[in-house]
Backbone as numpy.savetxt, mean C-alpha at the origin, in Angstrom:
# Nx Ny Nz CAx CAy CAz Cx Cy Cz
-46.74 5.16 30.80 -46.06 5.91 29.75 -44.54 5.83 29.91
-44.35 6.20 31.24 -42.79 5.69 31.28 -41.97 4.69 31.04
-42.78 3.29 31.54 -42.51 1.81 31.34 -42.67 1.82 29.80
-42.92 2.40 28.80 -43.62 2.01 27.36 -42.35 3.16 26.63
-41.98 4.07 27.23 -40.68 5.07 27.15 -39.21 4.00 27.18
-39.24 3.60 28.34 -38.19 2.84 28.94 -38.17 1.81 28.08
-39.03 0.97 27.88 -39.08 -0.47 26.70 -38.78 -0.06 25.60
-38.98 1.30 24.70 -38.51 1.78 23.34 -37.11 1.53 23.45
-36.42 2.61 24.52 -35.30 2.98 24.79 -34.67 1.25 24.63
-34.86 0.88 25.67 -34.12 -0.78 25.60 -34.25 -1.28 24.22
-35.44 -1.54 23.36 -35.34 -1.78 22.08 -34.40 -1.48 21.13
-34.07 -0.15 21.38 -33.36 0.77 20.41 -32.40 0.62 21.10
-31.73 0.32 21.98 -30.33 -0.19 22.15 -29.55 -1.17 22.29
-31.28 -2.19 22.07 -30.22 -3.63 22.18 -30.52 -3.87 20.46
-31.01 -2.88 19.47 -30.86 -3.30 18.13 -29.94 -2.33 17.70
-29.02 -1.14 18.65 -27.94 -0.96 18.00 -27.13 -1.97 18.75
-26.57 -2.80 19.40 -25.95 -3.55 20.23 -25.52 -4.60 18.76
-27.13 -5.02 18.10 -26.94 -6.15 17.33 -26.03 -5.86 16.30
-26.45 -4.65 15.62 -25.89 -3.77 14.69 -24.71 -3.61 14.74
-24.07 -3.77 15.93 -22.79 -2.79 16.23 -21.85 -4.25 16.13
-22.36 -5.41 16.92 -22.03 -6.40 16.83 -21.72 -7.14 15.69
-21.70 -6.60 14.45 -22.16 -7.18 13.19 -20.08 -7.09 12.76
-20.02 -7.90 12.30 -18.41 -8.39 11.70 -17.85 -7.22 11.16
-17.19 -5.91 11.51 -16.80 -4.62 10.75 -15.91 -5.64 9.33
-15.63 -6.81 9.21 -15.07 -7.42 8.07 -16.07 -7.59 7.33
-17.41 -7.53 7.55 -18.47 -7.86 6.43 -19.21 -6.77 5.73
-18.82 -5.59 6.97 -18.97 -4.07 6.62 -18.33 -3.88 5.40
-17.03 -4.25 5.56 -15.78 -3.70 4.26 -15.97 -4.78 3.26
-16.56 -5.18 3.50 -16.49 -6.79 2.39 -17.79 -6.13 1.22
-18.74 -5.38 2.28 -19.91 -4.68 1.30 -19.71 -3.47 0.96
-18.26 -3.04 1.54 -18.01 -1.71 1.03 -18.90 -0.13 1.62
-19.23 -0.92 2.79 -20.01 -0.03 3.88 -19.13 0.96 4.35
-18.15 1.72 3.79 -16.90 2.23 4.96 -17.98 3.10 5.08
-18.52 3.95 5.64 -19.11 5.06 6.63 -19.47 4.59 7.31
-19.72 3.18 7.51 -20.58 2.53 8.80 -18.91 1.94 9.67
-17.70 1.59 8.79 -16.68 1.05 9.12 -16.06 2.54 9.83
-16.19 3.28 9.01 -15.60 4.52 9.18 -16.17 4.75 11.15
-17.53 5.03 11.49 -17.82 5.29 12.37 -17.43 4.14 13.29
-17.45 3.30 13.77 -16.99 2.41 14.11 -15.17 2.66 14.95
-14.69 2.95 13.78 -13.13 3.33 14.10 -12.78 4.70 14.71
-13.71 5.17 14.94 -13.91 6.69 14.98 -14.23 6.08 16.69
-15.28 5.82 17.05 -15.94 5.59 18.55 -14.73 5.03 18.88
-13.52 3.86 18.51 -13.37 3.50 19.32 -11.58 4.19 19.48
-11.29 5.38 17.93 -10.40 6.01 18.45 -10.65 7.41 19.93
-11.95 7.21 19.62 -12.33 8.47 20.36 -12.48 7.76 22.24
-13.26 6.83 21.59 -13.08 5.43 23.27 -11.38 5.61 23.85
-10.39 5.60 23.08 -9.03 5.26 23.57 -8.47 6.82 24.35
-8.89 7.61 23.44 -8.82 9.21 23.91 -9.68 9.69 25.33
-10.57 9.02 25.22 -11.26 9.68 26.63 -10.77 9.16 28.10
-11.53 9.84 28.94 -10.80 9.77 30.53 -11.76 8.33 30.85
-11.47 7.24 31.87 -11.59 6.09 31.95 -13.14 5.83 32.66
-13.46 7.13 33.43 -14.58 7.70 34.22 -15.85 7.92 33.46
-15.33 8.34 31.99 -16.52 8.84 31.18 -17.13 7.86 30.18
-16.51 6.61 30.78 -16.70 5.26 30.04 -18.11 4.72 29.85
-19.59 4.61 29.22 -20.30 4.01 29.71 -19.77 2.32 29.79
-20.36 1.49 30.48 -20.14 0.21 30.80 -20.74 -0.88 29.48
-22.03 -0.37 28.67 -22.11 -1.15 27.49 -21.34 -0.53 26.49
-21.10 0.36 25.76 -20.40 1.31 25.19 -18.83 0.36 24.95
-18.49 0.42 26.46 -17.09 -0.35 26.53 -17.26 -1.61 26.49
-18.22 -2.21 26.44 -18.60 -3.55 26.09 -18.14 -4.00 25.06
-19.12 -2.85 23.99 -19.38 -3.26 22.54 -18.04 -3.06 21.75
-17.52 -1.88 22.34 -15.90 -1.81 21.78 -14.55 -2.60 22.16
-14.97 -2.82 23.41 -13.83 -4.68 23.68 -14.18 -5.39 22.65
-15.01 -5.95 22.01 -15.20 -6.56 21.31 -14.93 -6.49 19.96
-15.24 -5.19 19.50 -14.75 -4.46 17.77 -12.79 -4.27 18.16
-12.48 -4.33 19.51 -10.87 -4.22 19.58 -10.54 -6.17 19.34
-10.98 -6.95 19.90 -10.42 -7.97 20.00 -10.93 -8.37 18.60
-11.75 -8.28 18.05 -11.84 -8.11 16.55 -11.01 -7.38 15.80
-10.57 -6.39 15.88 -9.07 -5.60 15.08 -7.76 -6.23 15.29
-7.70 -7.16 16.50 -6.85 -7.70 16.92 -6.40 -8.46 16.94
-7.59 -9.25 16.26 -7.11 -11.29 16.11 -6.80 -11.51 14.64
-6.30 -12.50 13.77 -5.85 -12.84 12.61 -6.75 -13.95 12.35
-6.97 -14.32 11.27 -7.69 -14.65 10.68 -7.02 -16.09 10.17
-7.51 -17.58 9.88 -7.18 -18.63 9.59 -5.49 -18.27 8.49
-5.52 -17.23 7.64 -4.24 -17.43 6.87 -3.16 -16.70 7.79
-3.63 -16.20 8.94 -2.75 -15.12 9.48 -2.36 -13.68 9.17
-3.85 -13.48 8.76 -3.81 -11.85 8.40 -4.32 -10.85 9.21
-3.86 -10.14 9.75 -4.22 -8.97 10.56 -5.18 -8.60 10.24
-5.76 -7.41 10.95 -7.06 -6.71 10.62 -6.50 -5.73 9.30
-5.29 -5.20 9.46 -4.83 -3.88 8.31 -4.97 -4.90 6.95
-4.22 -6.20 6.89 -4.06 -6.78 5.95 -5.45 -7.06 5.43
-6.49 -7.89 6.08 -7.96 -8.09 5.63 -8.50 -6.92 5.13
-8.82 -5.98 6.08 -9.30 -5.00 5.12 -8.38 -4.48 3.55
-6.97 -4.74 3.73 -6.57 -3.75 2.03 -7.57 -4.87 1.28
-7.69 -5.67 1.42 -7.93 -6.80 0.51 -9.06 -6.35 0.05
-9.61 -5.65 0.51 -11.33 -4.71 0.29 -10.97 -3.29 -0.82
-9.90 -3.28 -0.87 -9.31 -1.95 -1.47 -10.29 -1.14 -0.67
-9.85 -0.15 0.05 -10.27 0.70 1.35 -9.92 2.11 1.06
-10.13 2.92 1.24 -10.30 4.49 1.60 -9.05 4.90 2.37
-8.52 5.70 2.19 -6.74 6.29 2.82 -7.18 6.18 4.49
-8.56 6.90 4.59 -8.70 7.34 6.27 -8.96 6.15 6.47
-9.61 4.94 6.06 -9.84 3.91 6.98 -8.26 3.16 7.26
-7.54 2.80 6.43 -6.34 2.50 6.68 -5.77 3.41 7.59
-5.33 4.71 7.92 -4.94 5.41 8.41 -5.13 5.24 10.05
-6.98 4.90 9.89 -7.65 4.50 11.63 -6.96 3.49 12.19
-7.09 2.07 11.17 -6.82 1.14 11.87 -5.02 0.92 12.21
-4.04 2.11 11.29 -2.81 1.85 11.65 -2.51 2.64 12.58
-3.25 3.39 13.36 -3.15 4.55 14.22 -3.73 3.93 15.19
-4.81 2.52 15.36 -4.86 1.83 16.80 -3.86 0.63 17.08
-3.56 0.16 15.93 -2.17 -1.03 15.71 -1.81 -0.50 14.62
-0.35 0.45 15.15 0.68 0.73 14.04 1.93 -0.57 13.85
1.73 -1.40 14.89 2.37 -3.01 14.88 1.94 -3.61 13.10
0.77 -3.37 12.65 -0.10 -4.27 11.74 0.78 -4.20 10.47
1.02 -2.75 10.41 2.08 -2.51 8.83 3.25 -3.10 8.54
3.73 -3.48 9.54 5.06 -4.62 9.38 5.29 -5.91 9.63
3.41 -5.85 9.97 3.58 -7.85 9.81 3.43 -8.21 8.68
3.36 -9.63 8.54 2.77 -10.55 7.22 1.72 -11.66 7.81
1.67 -12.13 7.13 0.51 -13.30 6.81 1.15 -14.43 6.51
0.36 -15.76 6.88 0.96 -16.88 6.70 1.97 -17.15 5.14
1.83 -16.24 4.40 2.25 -16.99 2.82 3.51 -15.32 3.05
3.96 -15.11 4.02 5.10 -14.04 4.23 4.21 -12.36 3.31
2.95 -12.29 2.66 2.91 -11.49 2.43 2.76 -10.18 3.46
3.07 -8.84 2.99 3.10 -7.17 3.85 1.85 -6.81 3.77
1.79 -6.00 4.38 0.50 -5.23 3.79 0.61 -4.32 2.74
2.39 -4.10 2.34 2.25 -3.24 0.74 2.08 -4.68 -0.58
2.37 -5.60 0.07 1.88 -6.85 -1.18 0.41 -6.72 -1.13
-0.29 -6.73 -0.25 -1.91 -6.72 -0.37 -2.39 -5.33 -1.21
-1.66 -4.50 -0.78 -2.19 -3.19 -1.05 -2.08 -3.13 -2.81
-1.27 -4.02 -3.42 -0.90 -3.52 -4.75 -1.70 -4.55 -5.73
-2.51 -5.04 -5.33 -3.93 -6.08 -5.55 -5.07 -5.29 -6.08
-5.06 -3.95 -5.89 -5.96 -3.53 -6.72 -6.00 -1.74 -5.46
-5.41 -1.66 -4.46 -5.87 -0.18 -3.44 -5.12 1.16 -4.50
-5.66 2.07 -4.17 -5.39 3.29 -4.38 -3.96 3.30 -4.38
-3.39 4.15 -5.01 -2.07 4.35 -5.41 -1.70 5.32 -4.23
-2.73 6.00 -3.55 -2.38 6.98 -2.11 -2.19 5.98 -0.82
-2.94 5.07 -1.15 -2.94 3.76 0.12 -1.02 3.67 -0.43
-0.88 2.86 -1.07 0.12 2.44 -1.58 1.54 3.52 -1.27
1.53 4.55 -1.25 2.62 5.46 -1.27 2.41 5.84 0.16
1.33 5.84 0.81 1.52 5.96 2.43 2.10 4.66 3.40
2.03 3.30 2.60 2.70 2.33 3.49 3.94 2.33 3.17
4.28 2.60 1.89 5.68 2.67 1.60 6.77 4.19 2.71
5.48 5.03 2.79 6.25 6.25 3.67 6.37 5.60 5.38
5.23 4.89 5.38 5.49 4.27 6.73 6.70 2.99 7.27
6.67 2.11 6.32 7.47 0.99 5.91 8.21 0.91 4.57
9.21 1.78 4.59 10.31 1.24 2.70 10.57 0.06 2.61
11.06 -0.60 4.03 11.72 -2.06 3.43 10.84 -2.81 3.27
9.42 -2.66 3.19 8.59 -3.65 2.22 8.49 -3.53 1.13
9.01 -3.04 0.66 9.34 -2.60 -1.16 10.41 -3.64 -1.43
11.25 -4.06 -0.49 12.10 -5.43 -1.06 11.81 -6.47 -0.46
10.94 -6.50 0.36 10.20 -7.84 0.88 9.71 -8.97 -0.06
9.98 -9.99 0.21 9.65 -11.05 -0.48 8.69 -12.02 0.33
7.54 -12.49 -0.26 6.84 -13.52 0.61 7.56 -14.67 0.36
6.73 -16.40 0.86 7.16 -17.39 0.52 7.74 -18.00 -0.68
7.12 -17.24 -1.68 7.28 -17.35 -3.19 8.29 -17.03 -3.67
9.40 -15.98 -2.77 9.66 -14.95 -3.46 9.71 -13.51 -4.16
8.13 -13.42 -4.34 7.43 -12.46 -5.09 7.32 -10.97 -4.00
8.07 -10.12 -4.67 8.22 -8.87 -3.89 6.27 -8.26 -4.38
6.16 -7.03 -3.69 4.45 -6.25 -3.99 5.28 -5.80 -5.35
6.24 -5.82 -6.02 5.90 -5.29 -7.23 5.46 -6.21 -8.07
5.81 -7.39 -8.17 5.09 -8.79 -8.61 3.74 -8.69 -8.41
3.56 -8.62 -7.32 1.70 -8.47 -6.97 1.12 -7.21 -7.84
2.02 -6.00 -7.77 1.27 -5.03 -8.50 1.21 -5.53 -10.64
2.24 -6.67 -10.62 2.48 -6.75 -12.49 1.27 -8.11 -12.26
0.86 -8.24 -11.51 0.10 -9.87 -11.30 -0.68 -8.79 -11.30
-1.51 -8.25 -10.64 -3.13 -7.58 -11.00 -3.67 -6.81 -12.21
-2.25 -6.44 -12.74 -2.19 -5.76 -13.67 -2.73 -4.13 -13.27
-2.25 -3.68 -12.46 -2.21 -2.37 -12.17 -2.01 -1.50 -13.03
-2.24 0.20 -12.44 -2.17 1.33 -13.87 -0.65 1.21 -13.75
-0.02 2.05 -14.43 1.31 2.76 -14.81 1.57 3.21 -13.04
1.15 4.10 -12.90 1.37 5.29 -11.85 1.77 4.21 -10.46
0.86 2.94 -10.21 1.11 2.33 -8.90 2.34 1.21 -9.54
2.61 1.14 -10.37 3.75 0.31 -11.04 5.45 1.01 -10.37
5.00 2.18 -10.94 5.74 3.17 -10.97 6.32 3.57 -9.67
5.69 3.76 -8.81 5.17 3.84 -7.38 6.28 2.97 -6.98
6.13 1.36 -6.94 7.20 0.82 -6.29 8.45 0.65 -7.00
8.40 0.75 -8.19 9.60 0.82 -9.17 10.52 1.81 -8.51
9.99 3.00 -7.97 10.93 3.84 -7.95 11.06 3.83 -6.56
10.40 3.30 -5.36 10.74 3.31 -4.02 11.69 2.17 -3.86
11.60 0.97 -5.00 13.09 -0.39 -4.54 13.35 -0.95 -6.02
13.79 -0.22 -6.80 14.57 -0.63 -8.40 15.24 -1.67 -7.96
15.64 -2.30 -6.99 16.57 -3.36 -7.03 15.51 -4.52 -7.34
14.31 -4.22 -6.60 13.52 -5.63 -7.26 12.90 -6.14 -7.89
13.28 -5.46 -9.19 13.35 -5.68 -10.55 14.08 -6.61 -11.45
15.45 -6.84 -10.49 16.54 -7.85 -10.84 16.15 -9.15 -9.83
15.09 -9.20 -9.13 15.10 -10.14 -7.88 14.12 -11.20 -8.66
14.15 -12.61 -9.13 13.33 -13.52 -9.52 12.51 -14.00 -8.23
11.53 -15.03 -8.95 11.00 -15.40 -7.99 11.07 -16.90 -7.61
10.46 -17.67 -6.59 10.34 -19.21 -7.01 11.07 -19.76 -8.22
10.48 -19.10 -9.11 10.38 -19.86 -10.17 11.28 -19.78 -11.22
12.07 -18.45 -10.65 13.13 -18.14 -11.45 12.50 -16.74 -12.18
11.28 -16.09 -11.93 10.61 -15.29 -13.70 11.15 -14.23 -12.45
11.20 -13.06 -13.59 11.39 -12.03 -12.64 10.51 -10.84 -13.55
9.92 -10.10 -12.83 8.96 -8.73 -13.09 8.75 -8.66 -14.22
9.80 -8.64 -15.32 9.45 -8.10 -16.32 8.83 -9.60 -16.64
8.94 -10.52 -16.72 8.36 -11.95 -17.57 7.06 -12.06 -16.74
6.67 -11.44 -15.63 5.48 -11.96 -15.64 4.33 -10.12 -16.44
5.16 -9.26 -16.42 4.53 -7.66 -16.95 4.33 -8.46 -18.70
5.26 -9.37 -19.63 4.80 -9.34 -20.38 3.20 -10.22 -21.32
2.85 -10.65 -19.74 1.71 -11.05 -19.75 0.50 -10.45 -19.99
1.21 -8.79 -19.27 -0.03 -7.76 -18.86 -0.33 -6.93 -19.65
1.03 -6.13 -19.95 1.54 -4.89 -20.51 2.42 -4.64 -21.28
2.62 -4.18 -22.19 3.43 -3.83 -23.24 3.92 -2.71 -22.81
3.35 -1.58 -22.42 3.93 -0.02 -21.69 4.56 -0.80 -20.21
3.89 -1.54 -19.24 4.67 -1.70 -18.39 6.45 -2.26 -18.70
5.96 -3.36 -19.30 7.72 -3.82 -19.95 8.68 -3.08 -20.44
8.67 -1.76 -21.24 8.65 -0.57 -21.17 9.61 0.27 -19.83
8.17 0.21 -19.20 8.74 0.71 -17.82 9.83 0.34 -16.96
10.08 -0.73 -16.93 10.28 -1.93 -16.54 11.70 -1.78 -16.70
12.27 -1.91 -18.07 13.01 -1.88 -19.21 14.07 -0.93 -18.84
13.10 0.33 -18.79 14.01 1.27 -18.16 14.28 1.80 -16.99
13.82 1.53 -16.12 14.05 1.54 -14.76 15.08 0.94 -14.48
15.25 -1.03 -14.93 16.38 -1.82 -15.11 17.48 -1.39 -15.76
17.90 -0.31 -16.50 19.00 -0.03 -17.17 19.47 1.03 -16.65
18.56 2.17 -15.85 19.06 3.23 -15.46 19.86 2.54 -13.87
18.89 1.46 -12.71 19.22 1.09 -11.54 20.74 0.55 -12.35
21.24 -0.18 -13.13 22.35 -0.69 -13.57 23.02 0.29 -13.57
22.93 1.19 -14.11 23.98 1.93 -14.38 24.70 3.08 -13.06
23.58 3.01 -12.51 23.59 3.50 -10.84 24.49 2.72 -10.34
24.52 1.28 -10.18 24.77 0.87 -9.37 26.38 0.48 -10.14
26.69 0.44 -11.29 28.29 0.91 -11.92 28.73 1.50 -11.13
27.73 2.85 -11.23 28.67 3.92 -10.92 29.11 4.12 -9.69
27.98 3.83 -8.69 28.62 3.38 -7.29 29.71 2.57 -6.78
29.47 1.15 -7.49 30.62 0.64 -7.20 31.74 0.91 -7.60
32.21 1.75 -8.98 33.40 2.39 -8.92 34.16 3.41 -8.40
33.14 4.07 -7.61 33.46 5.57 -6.80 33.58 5.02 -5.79
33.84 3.59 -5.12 33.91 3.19 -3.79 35.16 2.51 -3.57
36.16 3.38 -2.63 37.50 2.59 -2.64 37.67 1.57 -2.28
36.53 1.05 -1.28 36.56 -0.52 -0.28 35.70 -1.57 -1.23
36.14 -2.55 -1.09 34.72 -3.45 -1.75 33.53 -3.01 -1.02
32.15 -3.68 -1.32 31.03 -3.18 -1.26 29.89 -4.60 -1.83
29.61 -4.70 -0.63 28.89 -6.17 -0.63 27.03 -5.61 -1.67
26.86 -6.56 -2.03 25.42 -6.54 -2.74 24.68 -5.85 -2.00
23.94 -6.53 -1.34 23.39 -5.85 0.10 23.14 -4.31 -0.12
24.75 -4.01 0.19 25.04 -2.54 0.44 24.88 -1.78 -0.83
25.27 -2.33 -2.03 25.02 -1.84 -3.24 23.73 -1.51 -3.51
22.97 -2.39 -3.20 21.40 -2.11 -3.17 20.90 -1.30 -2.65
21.01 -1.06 -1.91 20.84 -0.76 -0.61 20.99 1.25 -0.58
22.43 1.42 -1.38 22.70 2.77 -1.88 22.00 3.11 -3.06
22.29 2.26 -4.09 21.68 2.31 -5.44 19.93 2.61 -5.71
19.16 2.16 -4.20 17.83 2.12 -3.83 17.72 3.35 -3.55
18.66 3.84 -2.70 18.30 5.56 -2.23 18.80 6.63 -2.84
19.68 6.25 -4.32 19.63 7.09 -5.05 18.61 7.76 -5.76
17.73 6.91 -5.73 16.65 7.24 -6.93 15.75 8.26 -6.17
15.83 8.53 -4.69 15.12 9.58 -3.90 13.67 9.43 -4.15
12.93 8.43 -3.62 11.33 8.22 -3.60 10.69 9.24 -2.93
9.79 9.98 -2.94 9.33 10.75 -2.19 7.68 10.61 -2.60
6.77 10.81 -1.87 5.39 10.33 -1.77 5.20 11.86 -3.01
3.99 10.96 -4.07 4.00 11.98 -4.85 4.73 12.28 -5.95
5.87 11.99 -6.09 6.43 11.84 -7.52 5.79 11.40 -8.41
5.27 10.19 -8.46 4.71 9.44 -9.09 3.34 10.08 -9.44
3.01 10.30 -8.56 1.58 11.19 -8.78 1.84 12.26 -9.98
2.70 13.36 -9.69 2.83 14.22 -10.64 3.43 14.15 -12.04
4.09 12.97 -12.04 4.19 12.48 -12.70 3.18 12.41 -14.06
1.57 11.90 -13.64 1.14 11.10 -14.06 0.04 11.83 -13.79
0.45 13.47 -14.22 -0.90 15.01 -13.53 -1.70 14.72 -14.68
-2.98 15.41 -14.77 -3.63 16.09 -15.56 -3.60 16.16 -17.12
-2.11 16.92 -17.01 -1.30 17.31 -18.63 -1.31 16.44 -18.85
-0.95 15.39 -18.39 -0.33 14.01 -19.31 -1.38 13.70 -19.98
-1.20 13.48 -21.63 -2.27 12.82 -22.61 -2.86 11.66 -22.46
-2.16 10.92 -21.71 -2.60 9.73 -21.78 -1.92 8.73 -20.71
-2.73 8.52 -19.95 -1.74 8.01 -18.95 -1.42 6.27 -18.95
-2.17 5.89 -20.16 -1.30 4.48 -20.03 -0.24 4.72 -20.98
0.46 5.24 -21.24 1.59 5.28 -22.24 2.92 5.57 -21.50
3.98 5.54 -21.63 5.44 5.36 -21.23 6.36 5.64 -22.14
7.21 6.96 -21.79 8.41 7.14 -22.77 9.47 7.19 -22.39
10.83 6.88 -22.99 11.21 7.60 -22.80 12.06 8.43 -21.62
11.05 9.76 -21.89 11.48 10.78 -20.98 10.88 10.84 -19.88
9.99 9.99 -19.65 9.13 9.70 -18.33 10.05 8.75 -17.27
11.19 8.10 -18.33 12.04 7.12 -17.39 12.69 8.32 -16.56
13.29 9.15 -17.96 14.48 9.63 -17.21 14.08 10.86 -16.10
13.38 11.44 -15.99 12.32 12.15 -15.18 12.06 11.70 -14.10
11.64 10.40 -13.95 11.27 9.93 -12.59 12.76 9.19 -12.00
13.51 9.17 -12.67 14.65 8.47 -12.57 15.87 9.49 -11.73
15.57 10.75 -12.00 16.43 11.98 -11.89 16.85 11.86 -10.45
18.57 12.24 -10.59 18.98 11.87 -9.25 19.14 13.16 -8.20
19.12 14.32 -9.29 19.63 15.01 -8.76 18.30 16.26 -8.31
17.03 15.82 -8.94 15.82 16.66 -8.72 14.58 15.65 -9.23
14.54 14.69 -7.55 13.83 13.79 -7.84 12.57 13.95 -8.08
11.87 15.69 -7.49 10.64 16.15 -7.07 10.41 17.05 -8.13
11.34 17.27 -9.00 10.65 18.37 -10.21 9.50 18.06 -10.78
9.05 19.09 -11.69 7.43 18.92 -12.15 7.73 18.93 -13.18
6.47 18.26 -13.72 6.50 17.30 -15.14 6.50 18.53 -15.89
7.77 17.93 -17.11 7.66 18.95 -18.40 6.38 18.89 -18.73
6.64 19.61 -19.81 4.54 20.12 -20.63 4.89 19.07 -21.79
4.00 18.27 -22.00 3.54 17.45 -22.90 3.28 17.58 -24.21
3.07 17.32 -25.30 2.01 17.77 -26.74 1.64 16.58 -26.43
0.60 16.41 -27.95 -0.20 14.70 -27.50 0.59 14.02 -28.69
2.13 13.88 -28.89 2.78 12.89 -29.61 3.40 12.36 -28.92
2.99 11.89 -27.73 3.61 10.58 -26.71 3.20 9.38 -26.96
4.22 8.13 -27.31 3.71 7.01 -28.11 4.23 5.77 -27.39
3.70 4.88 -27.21 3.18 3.54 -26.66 5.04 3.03 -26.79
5.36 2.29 -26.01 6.55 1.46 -26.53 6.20 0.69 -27.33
């Protein structure tokens, strides 16, 4: 009875062994996160414990799910970068940048961030937490050129994640790409409200950046113009969100007063006026 006890036991742990062994990239690829989820969990909880309370397969199976989080992949994408590509859940991103917080400021062979991956189709909360972690990937450019706001007018994203990086780096809006097109020429592929958006974001950052350079007694290199003109606009996680609450009638639409609102220099975090439903399309 014991030997027939003991043989279950071995069964049942060398078929979680197999299980466990299984690619956590094929997990997220099927959109398994609770199985991904646990996974990241054992082995934040593995890193937390005392070295004594280790079992010896346990730490086996998790050397292995680490050197798996750890290696890059034929294009040179990290583990953070592969998974956005899954469009992922806030906490799973959160796990894996909390065992390699290194991952958020690399790229991938073609120079893309992980806020260029992220704007491919992830949550607009994914999206406003890498930007709180990393801003200067909001003017990052891969090989192409193409900053994540390009990637976000290339997927054709909602308003709100448009919006999102519009207002964390307005300068790269004026930034072409390769090819010479810049944001708005490839938005008028997508969107008619984005171009819109677009439109005015570009006229308000202009006029910012006038006004800076005339209130400045020294010259004032591009760079630096940008650079000020970027942190005028005061991004804060969530603007965008409220932006784009409840009240709002309709959230693919753009006016307007939605520029100048999210645009506001001087109360970047105020809450959205009250609406009627005569808000109209550009």
């Amino acid at each position: 009875s014991s030997q027939s006890n003991n043989r279950s036991n071995t069964n049942t742990n060398t078929k979680q062994q197999k299980m466990f062994h299984k690619s956590i990239f094929q997990l997220m690829k099927k959109g398994k996160w609770d199985q991904v989820r646990t996974r990241l969990d054992k082995l934040l909880s593995e890193n937390d414990a005392e070295p004594s309370s280790r079992s010896s397969s346990s730490s086996s199976l998790l050397r292995s799910l680490k050197r798996e989080l750890s290696s890059h992949d034929f294009s040179m994408q990290n583990a953070l970068l592969r998974c956005l590509s899954f469009k992922p859940p806030l906490d799973i991103v959160e796990s894996i940048i909390e065992l390699y917080p290194q991952q958020v400021k690399e790229t991938d062979y073609f120079g893309a961030t992980a806020l260029h991956v992220a704007n491919l189709g992830c949550d607009i909360d994914v999206i406003e937490r890498l930007i709180e972690l990393n801003p200067k990937a909001a003017v990052q450019r891969d090989i192409f050129y193409r900053t994540p706001l390009v990637y976000a007018v290339f997927s054709n994203s909602s308003l709100d994640k448009v919006a999102t990086v519009c207002q964390a780096a307005p300068s790269v809006l004026l930034i072409p790409d390769e090819e010479g097109h810049y944001p708005i020429d490839h938005a008028k592929l997508t969107s008619e409200s984005v171009v819109y958006m677009i439109q005015g974001f570009s006229k308000i950052y202009r006029e910012r950046c006038e006004a800076i350079e005339a209130s400045m007694e020294d010259d004032v290199t591009n760079e630096e113009l940008e650079r000020i003109a970027n942190l005028s606009f005061g991004w804060t996680k969530g603007t965008v969100s409220e932006l784009f609450s409840t009240e709002r009638p309709n959230s693919s639409v753009w006016t307007d007063g939605d520029v100048e609102e999210l645009c506001s220099i001087d109360q970047p975090q105020n809450q959205p006026r009250r609406r009627g439903n005569n808000a109209t399309a550009a």
